[in-house]
C-alpha positions, -999 to 999 in steps of 0.1 A, spaced: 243 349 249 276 340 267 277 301 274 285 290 312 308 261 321 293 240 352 317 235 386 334 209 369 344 234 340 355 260 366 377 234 383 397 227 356 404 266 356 419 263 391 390 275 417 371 250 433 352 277 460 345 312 466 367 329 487 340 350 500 314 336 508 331 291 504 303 282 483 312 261 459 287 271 432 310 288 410 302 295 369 324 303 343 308 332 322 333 342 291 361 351 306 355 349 344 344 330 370 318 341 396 301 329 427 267 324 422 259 325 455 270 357 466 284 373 429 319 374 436 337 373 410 370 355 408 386 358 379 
């Protein structure tokens, strides 16, 4: 099971809202970081 990193986590990474959609519940997952809101995925 891959461990997510909470919006705080993401932020460090350098994304603080989806481009998409501007919701700012974003999750790191591994390697990327996606919009839980609508499943973009940023990186």
């Amino acid at each position: 099971m891959t461990k997510e990193k909470s919006l705080q986590g993401v932020e460090a990474e350098g994304a603080d809202r989806c481009p998409e959609c501007g919701s700012k519940d974003l999750v790191k997952r591994g390697n990327e970081i996606y919009c839980r809101k609508c499943g973009y995925v940023i990186e």
